[in-house]
GULOLUM-354973 format. One line per 5 residues: number of its first residue (from 0); for each residue x negated, y negated, z of C-alpha. Coordinates in nm, 2 decimals, decimal comma. Layout:
% residues N
NUM) X/Y/Z ~ ...
% end
This chain:
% residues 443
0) 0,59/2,09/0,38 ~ 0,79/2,30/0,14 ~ 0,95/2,46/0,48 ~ 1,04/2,11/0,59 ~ 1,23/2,04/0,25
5) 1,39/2,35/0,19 ~ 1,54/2,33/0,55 ~ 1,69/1,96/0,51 ~ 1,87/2,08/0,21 ~ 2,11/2,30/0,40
10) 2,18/2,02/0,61 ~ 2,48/1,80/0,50 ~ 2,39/1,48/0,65 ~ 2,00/1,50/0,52 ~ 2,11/1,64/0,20
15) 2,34/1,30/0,12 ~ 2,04/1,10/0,24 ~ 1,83/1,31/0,00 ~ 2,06/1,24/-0,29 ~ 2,09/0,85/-0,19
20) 1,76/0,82/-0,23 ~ 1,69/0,97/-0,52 ~ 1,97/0,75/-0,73 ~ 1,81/0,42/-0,57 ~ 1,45/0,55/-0,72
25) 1,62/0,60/-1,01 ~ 1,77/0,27/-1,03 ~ 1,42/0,12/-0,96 ~ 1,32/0,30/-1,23 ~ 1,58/0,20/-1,52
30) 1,52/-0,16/-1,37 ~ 1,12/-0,14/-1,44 ~ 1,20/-0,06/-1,79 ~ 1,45/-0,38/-1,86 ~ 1,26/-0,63/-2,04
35) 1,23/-0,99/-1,94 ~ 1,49/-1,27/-2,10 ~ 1,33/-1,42/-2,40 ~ 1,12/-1,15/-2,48 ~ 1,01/-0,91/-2,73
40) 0,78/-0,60/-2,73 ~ 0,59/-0,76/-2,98 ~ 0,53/-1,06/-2,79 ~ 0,49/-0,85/-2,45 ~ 0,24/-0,70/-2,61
45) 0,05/-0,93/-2,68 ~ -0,05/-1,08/-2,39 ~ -0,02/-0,85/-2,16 ~ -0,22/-0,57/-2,36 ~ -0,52/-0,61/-2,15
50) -0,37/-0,60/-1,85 ~ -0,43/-0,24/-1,74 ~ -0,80/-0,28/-1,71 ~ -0,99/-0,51/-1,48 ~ -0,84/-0,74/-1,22
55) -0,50/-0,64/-1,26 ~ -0,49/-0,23/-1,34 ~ -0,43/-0,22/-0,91 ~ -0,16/-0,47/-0,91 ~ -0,01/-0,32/-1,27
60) -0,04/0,07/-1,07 ~ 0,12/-0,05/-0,77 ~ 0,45/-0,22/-1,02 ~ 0,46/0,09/-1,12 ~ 0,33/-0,04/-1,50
65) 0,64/-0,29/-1,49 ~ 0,44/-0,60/-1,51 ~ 0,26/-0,47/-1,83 ~ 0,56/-0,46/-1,96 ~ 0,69/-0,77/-1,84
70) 1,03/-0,65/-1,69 ~ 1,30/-0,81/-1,52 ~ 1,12/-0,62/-1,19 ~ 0,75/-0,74/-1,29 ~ 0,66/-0,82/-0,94
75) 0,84/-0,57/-0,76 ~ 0,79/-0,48/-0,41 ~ 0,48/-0,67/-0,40 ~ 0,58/-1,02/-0,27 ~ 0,78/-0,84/0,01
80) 0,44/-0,63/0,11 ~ 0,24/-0,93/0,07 ~ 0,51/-1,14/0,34 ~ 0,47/-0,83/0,62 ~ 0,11/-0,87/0,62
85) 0,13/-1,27/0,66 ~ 0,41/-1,23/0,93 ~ 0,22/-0,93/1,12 ~ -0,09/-1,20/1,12 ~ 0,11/-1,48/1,21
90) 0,27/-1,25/1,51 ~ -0,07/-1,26/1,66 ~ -0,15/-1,65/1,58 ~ 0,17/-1,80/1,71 ~ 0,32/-1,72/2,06
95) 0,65/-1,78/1,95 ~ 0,69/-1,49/1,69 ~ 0,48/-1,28/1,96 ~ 0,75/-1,33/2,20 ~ 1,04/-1,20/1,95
100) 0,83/-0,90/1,89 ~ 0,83/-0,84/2,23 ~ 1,17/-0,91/2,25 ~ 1,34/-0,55/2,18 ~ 1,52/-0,44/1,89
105) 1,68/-0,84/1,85 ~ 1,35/-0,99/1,82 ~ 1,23/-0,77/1,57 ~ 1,57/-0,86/1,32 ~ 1,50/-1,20/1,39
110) 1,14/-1,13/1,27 ~ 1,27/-0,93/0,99 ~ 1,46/-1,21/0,86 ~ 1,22/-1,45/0,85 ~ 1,02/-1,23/0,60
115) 1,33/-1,14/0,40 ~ 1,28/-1,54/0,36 ~ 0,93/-1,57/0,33 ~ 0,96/-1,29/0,07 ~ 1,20/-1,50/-0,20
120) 0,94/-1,78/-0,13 ~ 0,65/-1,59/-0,22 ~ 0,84/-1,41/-0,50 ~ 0,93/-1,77/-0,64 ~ 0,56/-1,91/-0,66
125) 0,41/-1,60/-0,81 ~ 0,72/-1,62/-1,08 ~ 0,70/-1,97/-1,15 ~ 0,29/-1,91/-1,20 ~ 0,31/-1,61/-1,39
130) 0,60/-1,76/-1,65 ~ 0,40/-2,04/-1,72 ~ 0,08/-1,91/-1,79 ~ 0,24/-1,61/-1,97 ~ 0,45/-1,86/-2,13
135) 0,12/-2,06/-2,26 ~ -0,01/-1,77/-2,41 ~ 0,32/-1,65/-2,62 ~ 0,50/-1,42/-2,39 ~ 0,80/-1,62/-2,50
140) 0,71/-1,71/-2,82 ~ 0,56/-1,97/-3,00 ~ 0,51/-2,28/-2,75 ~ 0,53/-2,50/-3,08 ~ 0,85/-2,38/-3,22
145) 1,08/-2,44/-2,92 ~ 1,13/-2,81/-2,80 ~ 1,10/-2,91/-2,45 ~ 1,45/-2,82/-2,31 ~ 1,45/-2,50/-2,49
150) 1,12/-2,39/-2,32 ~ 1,17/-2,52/-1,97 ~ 1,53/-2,33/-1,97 ~ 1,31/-2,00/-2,06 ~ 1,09/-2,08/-1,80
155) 1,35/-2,12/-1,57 ~ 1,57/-1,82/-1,72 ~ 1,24/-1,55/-1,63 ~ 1,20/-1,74/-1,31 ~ 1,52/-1,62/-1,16
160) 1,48/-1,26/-1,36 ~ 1,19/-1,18/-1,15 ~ 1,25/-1,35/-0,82 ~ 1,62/-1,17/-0,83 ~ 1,48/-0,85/-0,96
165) 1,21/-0,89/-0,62 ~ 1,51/-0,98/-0,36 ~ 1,70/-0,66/-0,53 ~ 1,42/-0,47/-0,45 ~ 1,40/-0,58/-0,10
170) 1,78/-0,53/-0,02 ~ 1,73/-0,16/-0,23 ~ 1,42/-0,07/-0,01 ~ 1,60/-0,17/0,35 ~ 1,90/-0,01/0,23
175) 1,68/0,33/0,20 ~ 1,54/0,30/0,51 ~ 1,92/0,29/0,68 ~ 2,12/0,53/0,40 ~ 1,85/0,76/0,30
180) 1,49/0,88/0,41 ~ 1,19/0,69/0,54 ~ 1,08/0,38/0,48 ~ 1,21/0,24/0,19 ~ 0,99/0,00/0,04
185) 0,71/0,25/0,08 ~ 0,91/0,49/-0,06 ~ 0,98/0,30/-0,36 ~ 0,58/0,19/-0,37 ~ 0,50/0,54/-0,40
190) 0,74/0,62/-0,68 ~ 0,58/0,32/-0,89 ~ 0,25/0,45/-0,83 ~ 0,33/0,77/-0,92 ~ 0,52/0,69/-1,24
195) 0,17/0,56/-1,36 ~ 0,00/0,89/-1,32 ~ 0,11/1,07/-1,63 ~ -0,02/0,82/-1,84 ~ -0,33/0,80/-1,64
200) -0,36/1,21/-1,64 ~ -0,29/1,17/-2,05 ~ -0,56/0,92/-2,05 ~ -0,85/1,12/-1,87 ~ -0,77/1,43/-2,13
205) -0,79/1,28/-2,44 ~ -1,13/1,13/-2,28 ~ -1,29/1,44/-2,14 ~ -1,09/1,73/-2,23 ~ -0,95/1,66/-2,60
210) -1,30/1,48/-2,73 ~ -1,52/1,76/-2,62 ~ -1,72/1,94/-2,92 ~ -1,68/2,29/-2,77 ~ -1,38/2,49/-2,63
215) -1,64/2,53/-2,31 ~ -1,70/2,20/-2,33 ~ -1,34/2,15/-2,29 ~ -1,20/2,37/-2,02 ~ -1,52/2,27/-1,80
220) -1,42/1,89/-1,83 ~ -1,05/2,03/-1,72 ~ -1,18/2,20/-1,42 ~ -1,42/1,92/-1,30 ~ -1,09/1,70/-1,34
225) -0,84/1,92/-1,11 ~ -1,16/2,01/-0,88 ~ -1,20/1,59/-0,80 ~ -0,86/1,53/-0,80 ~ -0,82/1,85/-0,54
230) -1,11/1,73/-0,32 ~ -0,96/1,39/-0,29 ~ -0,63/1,48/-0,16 ~ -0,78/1,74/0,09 ~ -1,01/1,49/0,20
235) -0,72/1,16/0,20 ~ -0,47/1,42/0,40 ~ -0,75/1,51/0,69 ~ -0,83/1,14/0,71 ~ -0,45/1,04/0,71
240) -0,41/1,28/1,02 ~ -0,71/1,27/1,24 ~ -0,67/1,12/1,53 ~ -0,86/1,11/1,84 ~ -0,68/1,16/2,17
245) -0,75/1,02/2,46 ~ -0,61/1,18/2,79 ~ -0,43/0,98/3,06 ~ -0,34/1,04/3,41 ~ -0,08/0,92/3,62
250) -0,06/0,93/3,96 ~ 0,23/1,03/4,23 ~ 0,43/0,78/4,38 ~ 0,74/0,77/4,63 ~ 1,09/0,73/4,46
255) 1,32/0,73/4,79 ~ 1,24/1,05/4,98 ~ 1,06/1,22/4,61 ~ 0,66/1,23/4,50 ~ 0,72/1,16/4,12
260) 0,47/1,13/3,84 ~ 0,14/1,34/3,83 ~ 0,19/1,39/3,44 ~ -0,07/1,38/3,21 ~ -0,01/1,26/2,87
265) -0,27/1,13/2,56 ~ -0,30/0,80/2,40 ~ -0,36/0,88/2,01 ~ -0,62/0,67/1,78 ~ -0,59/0,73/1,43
270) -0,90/0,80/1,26 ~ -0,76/0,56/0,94 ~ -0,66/0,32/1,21 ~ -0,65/0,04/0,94 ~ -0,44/0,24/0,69
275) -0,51/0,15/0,34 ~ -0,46/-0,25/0,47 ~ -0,90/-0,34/0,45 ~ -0,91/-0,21/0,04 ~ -0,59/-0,44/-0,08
280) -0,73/-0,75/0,14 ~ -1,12/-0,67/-0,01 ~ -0,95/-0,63/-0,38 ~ -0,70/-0,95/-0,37 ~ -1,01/-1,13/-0,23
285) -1,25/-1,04/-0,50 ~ -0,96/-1,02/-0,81 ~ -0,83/-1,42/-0,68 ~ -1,10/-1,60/-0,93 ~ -1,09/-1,32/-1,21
290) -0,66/-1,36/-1,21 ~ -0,71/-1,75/-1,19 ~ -0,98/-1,74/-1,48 ~ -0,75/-1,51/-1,70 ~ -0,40/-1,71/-1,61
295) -0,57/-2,04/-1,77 ~ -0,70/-1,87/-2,08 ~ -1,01/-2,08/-2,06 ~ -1,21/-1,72/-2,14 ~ -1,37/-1,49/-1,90
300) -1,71/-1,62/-1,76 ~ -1,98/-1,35/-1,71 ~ -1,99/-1,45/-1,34 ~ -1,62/-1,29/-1,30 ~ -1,82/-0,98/-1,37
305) -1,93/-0,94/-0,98 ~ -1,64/-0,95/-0,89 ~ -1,45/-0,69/-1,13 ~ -1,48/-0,34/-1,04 ~ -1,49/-0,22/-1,36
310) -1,82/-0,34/-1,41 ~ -1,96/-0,17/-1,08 ~ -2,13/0,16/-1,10 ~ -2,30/0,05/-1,46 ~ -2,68/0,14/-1,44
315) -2,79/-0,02/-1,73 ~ -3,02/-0,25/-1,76 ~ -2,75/-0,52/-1,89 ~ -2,48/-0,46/-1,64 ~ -2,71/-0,27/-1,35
320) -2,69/-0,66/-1,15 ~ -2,30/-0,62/-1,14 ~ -2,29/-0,36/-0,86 ~ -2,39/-0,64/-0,62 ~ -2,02/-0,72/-0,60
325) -1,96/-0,36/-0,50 ~ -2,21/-0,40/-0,16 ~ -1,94/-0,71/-0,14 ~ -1,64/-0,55/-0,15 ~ -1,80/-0,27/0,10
330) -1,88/-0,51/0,33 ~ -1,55/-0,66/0,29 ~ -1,35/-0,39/0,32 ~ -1,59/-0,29/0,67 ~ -1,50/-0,62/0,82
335) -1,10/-0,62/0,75 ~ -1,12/-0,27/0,87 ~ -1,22/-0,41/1,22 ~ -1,05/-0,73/1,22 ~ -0,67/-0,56/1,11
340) -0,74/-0,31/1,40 ~ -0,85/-0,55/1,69 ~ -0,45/-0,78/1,58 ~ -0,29/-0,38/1,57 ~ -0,46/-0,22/1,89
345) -0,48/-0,45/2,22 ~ -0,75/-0,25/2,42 ~ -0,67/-0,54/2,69 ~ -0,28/-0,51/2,65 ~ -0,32/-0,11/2,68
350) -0,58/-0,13/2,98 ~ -0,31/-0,39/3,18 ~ -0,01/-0,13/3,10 ~ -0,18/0,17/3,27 ~ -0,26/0,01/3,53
355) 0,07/-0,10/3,62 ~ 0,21/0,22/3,55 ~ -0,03/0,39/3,78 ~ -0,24/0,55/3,45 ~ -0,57/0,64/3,43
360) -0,83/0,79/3,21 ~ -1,01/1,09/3,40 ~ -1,37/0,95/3,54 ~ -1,32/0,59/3,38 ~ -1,17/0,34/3,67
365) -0,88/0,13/3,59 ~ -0,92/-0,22/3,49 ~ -1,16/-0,36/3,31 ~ -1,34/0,01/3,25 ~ -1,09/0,12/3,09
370) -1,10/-0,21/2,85 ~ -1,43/-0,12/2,78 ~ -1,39/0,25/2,72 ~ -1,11/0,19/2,48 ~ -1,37/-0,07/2,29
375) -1,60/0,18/2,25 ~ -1,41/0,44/2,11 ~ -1,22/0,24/1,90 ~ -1,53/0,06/1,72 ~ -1,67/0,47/1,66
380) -1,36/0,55/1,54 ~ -1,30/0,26/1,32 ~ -1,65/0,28/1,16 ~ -1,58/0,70/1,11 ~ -1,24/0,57/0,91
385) -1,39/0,28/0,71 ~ -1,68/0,49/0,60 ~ -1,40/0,80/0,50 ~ -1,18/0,53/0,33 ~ -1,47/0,35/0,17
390) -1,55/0,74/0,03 ~ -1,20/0,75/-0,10 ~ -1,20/0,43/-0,31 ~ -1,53/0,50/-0,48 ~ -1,49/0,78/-0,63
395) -1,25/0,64/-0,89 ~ -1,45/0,28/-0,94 ~ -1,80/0,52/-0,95 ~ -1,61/0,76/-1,21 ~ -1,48/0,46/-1,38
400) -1,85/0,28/-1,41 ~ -2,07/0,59/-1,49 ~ -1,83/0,80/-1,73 ~ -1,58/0,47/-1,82 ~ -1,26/0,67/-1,69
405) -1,05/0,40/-1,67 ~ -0,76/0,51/-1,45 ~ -0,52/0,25/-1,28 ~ -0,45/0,55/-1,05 ~ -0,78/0,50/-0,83
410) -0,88/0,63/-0,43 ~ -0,66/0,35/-0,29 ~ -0,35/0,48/-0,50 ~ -0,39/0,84/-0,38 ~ -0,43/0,74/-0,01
415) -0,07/0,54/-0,01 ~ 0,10/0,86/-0,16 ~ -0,05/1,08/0,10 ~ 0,05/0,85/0,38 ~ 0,37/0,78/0,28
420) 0,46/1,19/0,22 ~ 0,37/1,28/0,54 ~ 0,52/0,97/0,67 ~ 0,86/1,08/0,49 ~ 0,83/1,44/0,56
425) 0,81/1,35/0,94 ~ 1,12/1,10/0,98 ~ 1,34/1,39/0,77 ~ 1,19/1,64/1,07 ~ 1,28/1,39/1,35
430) 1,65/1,37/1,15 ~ 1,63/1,75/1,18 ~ 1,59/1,74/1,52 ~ 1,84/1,50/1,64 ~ 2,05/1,67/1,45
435) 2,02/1,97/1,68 ~ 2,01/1,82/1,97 ~ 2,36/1,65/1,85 ~ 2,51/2,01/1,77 ~ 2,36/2,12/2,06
440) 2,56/1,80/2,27 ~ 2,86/1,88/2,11 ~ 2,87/2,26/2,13
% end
């Protein structure tokens, strides 16, 4: 890795990108700090003090803490990650948007503009809700003090902050992806979530390592704390980059008066075929009533327990009842690990393209066979990456119920910075390369 970084810095070209990116990040950075229009840190504070724990600590992490603080980029990235999921559904469930995809490099901007669109829209709902129920509970001040017009021109003021501060995201995150290194709006998801670790890092040592009673006490809550956090990584890396290959034949045919083909090549499975796609669907799902129930400010009904993860992992005989809505949100996170791979991964689609491009797997016939091979492995391998990436995510929540280390930086966090590294470190390797081959054209 370090190889890979210290090379594309004595290359011009990567070097600029290099740079590019790092002023946008910087820029998304100052932005998350900006506070909202008619507010005050007083008032910010007030309501959205509790919003690091429970229901929203993931959403908070992944805002990189700007929607605790109620900035101009409160909702950040997440409308425009919420509108690829909808449109890579909808790609499946309507033929039309299946046909652009398959359309070449045309159809895909055509999709790509629609969820630019479908992006604003979803960053103006979630706005609109969260100024008004902010709004009810004083985020703009006292409700009674300002008349009608006054308020609604507030509302309407912090609408348009956050839906522009949203849409500037996008158009910074696309503008990465072409000027600078990887993919944008994961790279910029990563820097939020990583601007929350300090503060989570701060957090665990004055809980373990600060309040011990002995200096043994001390340095053996340290090491225990660098040993998990070490173990996790390891483990979210080797999960990120198994994969399971399976070979593939193809057989010699006439071209004019030459036998071509007879090459062998691999079709690669990803052991994390889902990505980290099952554990946000399994936590919007369960944190849906619990945001609903603390948007109203009608108070927080015991049954919203369940379905909070900071009440999992409690053995007592009070909360012990709780950890049903963890064997939930496993069983959750199984089924939209199987369902998000069979809309990614056609075994059907694959089988058909073999077939007419004279492939085979060695000792399975083509056709339906080879459907059925590909079935089978895919269901083992999906069930060895939900059970690795169910591992992942409960360390945190188990940490977080048994010794109450409340960390917004959880399992799910440290597997989107792992994927998006290696991600990143491979697009500035393939730049390296083509680089190469360029000089190499040109020499």
């Amino acid at each position: 890795m370090f190889k890979t970084v210290r090379d594309a810095f004595r290359i011009k070209e990567i070097r600029q990108r290099l740079f590019y990116t790092f002023i946008m990040l910087i820029v998304v950075r100052i932005g998350c700090q900006l506070p909202m229009p008619g507010t005050t840190p007083e008032t910010i504070k007030a309501t959205t003090g509790a919003l690091r724990d429970g229901a929203f600590g993931f959403f908070d992490a992944m805002t990189g803490g700007s929607f605790e603080r109620m900035s101009i980029f409160a909702l950040n990235i997440t409308p425009y990650i919420t509108s690829s999921i909808i449109m890579q559904l909808l790609t499946i469930a309507i033929p039309k948007l299946e046909e652009m995809q398959k359309d070449g490099e045309e159809g895909r901007k055509k999709i790509q503009e629609i969820t630019r669109y479908v992006t604003v829209a979803l960053a103006l709902i979630q706005a609109t809700a969260t100024a008004i129920s902010f709004g009810n509970q004083g985020l703009f001040g006292s409700v009674n003090s300002m008349s009608k017009g006054e308020y609604a021109l507030t509302i309407i003021v912090a609408v348009a902050a956050m839906t522009g501060g949203s849409a500037f995201l996008m158009w910074m995150g696309e503008n990465i992806t072409e000027k600078g290194v990887g993919n944008g709006i994961s790279i910029i998801l990563l820097i939020n979530i990583i601007a929350r670790m300090p503060s989570d890092m701060s957090a665990l040592f004055n809980q373990f390592v600060k309040s011990a009673t002995s200096v043994g006490g001390s340095l053996l809550a340290a090491v225990v704390i660098i040993a998990v956090i070490i173990v996790i990584v390891a483990f979210v890396v080797i999960l990120q980059d198994g994969e399971r290959r399976i070979p593939v034949q193809y057989s010699k045919k006439m071209q004019g008066r030459k036998l071509v083909g007879g090459s062998g090549s691999h079709i690669p499975l990803k052991v994390n075929t889902a990505g980290v796609i099952p554990i946000i669907f399994a936590q919007s799902l369960l944190m849906f009533p619990v945001v609903i129930c603390q948007f109203i400010k009608s108070g927080k009904p015991s049954w919203t327990h369940y379905l909070d993860q900071s009440y999992w992992w409690r053995f007592t005989r009070v909360n012990a009842k709780y950890s049903i809505g963890y064997l939930v949100y496993v069983l959750l996170v199984i089924a939209f690990a199987y369902f998000y791979t069979s809309i990614t991964f056609n075994p059907i689609e694959v089988a058909d393209n073999m077939k007419k491009q004279g492939g085979f797997i060695p000792g399975i016939r083509p056709g339906k066979p080879t459907q059925d091979y590909l079935n089978g492995i895919l269901n083992y391998i999906v069930f060895i990456g939900v059970i690795g990436l169910l591992i992942v995510a409960t360390i945190p929540i188990a940490f977080e119920g048994i010794f109450k280390a409340n960390v917004a930086t959880g399992g799910t966090s440290l597997i989107i910075i792992v994927g998006v590294i290696l991600e990143t470190l491979k697009n500035i390797e393939s730049k390296m390369v083509v680089r190469n081959y360029k000089g190499f054209l040109v020499d």
